[in-house]
N, C-alpha and C positions, 0 to 999 in steps of 0.2 A: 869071609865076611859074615859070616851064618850067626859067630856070637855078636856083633853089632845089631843084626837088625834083631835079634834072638829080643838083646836085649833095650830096644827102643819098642816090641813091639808089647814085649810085657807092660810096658810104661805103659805105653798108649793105652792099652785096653782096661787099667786099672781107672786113668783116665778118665776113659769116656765111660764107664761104669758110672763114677760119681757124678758124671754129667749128666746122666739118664736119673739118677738117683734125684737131682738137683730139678730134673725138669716136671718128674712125677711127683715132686716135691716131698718125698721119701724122708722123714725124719723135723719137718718143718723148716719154715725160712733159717731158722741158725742152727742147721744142722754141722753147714761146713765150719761156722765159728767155733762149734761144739766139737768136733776130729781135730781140729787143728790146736786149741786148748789141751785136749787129751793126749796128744803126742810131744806139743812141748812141753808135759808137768810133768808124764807117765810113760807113755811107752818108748819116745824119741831117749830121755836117758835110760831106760833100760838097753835098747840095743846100740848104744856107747859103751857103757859101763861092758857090756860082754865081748863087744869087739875088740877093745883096747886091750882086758884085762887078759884074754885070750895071743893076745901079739908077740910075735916074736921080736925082743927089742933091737936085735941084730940089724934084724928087717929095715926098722923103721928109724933108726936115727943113720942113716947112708948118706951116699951122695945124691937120689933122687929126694931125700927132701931138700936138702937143700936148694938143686933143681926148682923142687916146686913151690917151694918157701919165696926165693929170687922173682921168680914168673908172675906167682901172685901176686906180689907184694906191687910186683910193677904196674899190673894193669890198674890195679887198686890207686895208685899215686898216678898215674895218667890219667884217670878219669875225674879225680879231686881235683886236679889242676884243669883239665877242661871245663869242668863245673864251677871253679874259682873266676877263670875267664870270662865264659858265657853266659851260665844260668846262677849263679850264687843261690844255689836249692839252700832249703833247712837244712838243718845238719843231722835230722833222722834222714829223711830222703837222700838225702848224699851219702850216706853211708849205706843203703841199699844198693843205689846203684855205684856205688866201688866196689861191696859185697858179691852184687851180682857181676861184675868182670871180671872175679879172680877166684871165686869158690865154687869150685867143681864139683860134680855132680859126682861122687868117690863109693856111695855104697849103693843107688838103686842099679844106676848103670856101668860105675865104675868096677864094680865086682865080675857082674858076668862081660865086662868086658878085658877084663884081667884073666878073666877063665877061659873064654870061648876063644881071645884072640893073641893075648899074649901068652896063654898057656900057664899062668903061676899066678893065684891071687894075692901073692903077698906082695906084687909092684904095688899094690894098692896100700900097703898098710902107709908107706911117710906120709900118703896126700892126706888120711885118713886123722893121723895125730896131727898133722899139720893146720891141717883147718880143726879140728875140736878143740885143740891144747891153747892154740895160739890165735886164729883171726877168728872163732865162735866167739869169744870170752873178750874179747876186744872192741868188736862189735857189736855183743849185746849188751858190753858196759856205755857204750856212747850213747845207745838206744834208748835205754835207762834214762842213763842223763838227759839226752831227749826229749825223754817221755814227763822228766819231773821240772823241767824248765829250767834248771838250775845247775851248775857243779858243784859236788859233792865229793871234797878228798872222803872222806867216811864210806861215801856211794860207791866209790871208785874198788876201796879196796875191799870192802865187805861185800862188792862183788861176784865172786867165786863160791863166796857161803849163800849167797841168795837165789842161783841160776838154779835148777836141777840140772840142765843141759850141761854146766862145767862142771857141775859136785861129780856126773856120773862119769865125765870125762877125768877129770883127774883122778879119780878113785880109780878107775878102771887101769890105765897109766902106771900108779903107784904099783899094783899089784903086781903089771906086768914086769916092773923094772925091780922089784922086790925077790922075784921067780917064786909067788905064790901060788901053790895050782887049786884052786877052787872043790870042793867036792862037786859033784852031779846034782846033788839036793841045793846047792845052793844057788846055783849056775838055772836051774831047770827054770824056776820063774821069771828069771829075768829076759832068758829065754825066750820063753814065753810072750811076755808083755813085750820084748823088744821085736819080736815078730809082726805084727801087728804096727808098728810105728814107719813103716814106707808105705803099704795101704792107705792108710787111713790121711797120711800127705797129701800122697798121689788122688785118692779121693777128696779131701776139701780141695784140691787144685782145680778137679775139674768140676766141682760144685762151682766154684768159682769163676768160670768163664760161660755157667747158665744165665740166660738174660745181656750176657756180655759179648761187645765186639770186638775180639784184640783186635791190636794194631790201628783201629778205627780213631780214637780220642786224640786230637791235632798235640793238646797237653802231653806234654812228654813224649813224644814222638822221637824226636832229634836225642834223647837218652835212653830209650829205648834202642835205636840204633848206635851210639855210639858203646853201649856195653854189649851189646852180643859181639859187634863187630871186635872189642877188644878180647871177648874169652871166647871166641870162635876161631879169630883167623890170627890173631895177636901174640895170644899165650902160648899156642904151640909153635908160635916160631920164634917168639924167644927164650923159649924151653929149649927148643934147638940148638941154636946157637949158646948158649949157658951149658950144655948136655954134651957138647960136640968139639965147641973150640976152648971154652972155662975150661971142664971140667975133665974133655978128652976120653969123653964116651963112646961107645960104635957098638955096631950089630943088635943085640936082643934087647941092649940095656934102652940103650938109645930108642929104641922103637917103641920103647916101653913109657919112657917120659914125655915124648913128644905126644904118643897118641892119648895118654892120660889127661897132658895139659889142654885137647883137643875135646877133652868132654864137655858139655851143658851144664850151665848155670843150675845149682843143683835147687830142689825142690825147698829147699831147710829156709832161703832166701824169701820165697814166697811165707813160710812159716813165718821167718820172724817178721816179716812185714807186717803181714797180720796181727801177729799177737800184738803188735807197737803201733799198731793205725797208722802208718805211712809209708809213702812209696808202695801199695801194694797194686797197681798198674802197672808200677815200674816195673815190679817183682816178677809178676804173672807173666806180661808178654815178651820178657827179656829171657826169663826159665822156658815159652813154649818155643821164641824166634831160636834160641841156643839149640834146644833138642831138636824141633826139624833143620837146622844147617849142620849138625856136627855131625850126623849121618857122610853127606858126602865129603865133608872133610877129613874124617876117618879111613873113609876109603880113598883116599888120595894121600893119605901117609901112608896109609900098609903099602900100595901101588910104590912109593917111593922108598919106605925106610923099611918095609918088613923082609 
């Protein structure tokens, strides 16, 4: 379990950096508006663009995505439909938190959890093309619309040319599926700036809860728990059962989707919230509730499936 806590505790400490950052008031009050700006323009598609383009396509179109394509999708459509029931949110907010049920936490912590504990980074790659190719681009097109009050077929499909986050994502994609191999020279900058794009997250995240109570704001409470609850303790057990009796998976494979599907509401969620002024409550306490539960749920799959 040494790469789990390995890698929550890297998190953490990135974290609470920006938190200290935040309280010594390091950079001014819109510091963290400013990292978070900077990641979704510049360095968040840089390190897309390199991880994709870099992918073995073998890897990535298998039977774990489909796995993780199926899991997501659900939690995603469970939580609409509870929100449909109960709280009829906007339709930004509601798409945060279905965002936040099913979109895994795939490269801060799903990497070195691919490495330390299943031993092969590339489990990671389907979840990886999975959420950037397909629920990014989806999500931030609703966002959009959203954000402009209106639908827009023109919005819709001119979409993809408007994002960096899907330009860098499908480029990246293309190359891979092409078997284009990059030089070093050209590879090295993006490299570069794509480095720098989980930082600088994980820093506006914890700028963001200076001054702030999670958990504390009676608002949104009852969604706040109902999406950790569904991508904490939900998605990896219908990953399971999709992985085991669907698709008639066992041993390394299996251990491998379930504990993936068992990761934290990934940080990108709090991003786009931000960047689109809604649901980012939601965003915030639903990505830290996810990170501190998926620790011991983690260790209760290896305990069972490893």
């Amino acid at each position: 379990m040494g790469g789990v806590l390995l890698g929550f505790g890297i998190i953490g400490f990135v974290i609470l950096v920006g938190y200290i950052a935040a309280r010594l008031r390091i950079g001014g009050p819109e510091a963290g508006f400013v990292l978070n700006r900077i990641a979704f323009f510049i360095t968040g598609p840089a390190l897309l663009f390199t991880v994709l383009a870099q992918a073995d396509i073998g890897d990535v179109f298998s039977v774990p995505l489909l796995v993780a394509l199926i899991s997501a999708v659900s939690m995603a459509a469970i939580y609409l439909v509870i929100n449909l029931v109960f709280w009829r949110d906007p339709l930004g907010r509601s798409t945060i938190g279905s965002m936040a049920s099913g979109y895994v936490n795939a490269n801060n912590i799903g990497l070195p959890v691919a490495v330390y504990v299943l031993g092969d980074a590339h489990y990671v790659a389907p979840l990886i093309v999975i959420q950037l190719v397909i629920f990014a681009p989806i999500g931030l097109a609703i966002l959009d619309i959203s954000a402009r009050g209106s639908v827009s077929f023109g919005a819709i499909l001119s979409q993809p040319i408007r994002n960096p986050l899907i330009i860098a994502s499908l480029t990246g994609l293309v190359i891979a599926v092409l078997g284009i191999e990059l030089p070093d020279a050209v590879l090295a900058p993006f490299e570069l700036l794509g480095g720098a794009a989980v930082p600088l997250i994980l820093m506006a995240f914890g700028m963001s809860l200076s001054g702030q109570k999670p958990f504390a704001a009676n608002d949104g409470r009852s969604r706040i728990v109902v999406a950790s609850t569904l991508k904490t303790v939900a998605m990896p057990a219908v990953a399971w059962l999709i992985a085991s009796l669907g698709f008639g998976l066992s041993g390394p494979e299996l251990f491998a989707v379930v504990t993936l599907a068992a990761l934290p509401t990934a940080q990108n969620i709090f991003n786009y919230a931000s960047r689109y002024d809604t649901g980012v409550v939601l965003a915030r306490d639903t990505v830290l509730a996810t990170t501190l539960a998926s620790v011991p749920v983690i260790v209760v799959i290896a305990a069972l499936l490893a």
